[in-house]
C-alpha beads as a LAMMPS data file, in Angstrom:
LAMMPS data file: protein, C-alpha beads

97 atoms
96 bonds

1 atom types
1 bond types

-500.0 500.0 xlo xhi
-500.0 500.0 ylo yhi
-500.0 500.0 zlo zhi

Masses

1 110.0

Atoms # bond

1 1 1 372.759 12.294 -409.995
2 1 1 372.021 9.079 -408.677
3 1 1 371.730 5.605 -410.706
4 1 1 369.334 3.135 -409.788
5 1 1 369.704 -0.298 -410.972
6 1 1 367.366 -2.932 -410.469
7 1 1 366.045 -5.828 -412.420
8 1 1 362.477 -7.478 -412.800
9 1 1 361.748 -11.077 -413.406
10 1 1 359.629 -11.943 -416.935
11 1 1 356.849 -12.457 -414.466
12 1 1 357.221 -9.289 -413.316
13 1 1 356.646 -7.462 -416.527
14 1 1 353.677 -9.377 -417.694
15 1 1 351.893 -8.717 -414.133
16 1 1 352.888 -4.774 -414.622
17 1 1 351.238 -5.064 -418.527
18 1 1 348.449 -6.880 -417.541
19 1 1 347.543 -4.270 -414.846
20 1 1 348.412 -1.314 -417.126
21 1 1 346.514 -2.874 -420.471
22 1 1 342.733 -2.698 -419.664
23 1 1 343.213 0.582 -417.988
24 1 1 345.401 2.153 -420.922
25 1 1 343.052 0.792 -423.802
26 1 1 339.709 2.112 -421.699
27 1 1 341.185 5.463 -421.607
28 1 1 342.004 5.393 -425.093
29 1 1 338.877 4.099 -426.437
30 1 1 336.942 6.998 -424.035
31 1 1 339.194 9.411 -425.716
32 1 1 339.186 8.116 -429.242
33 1 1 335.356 6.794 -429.899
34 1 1 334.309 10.907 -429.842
35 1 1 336.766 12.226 -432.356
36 1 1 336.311 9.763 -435.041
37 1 1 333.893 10.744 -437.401
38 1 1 330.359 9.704 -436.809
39 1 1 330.103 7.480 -440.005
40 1 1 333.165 4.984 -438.307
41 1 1 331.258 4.827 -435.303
42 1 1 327.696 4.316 -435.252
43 1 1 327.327 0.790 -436.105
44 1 1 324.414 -1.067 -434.007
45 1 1 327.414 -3.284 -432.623
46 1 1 329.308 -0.557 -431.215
47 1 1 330.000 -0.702 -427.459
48 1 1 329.318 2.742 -425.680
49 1 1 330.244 3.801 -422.260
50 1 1 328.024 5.455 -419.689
51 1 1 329.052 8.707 -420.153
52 1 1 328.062 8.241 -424.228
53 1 1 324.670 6.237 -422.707
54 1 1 324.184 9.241 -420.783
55 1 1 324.837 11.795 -423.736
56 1 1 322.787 9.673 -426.117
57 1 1 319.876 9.348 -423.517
58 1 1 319.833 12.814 -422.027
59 1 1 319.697 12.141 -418.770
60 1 1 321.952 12.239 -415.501
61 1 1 324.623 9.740 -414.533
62 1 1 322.071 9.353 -411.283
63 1 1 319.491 8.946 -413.670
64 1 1 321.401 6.580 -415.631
65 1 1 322.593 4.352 -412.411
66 1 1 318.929 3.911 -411.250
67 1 1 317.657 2.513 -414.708
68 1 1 320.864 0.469 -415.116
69 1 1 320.327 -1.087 -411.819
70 1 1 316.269 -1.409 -412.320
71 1 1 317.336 -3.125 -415.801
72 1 1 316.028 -0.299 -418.056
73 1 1 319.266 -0.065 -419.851
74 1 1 319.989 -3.470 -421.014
75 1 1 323.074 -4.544 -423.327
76 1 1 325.628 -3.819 -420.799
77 1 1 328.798 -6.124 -420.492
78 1 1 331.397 -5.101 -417.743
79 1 1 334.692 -5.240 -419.079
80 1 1 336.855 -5.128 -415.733
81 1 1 335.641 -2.351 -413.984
82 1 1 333.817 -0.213 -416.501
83 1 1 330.633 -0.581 -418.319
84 1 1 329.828 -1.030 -421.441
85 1 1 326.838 -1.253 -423.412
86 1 1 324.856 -2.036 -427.028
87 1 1 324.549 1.318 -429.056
88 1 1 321.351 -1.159 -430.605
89 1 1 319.960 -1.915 -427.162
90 1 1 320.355 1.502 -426.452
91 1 1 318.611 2.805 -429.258
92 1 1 315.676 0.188 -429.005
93 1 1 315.377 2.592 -425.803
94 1 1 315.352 6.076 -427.310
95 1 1 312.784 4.554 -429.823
96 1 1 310.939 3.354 -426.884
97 1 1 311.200 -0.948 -427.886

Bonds

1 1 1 2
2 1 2 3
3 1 3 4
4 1 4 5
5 1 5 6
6 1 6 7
7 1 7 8
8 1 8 9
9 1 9 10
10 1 10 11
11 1 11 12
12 1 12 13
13 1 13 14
14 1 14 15
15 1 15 16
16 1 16 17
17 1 17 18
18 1 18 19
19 1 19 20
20 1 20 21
21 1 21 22
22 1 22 23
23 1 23 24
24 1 24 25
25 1 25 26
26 1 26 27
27 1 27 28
28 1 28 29
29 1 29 30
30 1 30 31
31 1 31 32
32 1 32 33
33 1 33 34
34 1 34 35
35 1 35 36
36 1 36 37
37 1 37 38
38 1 38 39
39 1 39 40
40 1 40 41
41 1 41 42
42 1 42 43
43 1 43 44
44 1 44 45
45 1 45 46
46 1 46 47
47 1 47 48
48 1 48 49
49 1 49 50
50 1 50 51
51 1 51 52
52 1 52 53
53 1 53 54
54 1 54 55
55 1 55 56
56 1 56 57
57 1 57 58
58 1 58 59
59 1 59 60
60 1 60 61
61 1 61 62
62 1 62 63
63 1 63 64
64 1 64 65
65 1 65 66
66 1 66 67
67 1 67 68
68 1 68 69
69 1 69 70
70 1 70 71
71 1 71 72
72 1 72 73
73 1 73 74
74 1 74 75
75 1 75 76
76 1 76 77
77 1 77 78
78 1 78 79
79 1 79 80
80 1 80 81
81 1 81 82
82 1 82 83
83 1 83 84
84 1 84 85
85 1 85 86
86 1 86 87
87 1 87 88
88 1 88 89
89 1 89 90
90 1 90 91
91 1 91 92
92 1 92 93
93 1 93 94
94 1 94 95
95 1 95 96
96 1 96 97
């Protein structure tokens, strides 16, 4: 078995976290925000993602993508590359605001 020894700078690890930290805390959040119970989560300051915009709305991600870009959905605030949006604006929506 082979050793491999090789060192990184300090500026070197903070450009490796930085490019692992948005990605890592997206995934968790999408994987988190549905298992908590509903009572922790629905607050009208909660940020959802398209897939829960999607769920809430009941309609498909094309669906979704055409009334995001014709500003139907409104609330949404891009957090590097992934969307996220209002649960209030979102329910002004449903309730047809």
């Amino acid at each position: 078995m082979s050793n491999f020894n090789f060192e990184l700078s300090q500026q070197d690890i903070n450009k490796l976290v930085n490019a692992l930290k948005e990605p890592l805390i997206n995934a968790l959040l999408d994987n988190l925000l549905p298992v908590l119970p509903q009572s922790q989560t629905q607050n009208e300051n909660d940020m959802l993602t398209a897939v829960e915009v999607q769920e809430l709305l009941g309609i498909r991600p094309s669906t979704f993508y055409k009334w995001h870009a014709e500003g139907k959905i409104k609330g949404g605030v891009k957090s590097g590359k992934y969307w996220r949006f209002k649960r209030s604006e979102i329910e002004k929506l449903i309730q047809g605001d």
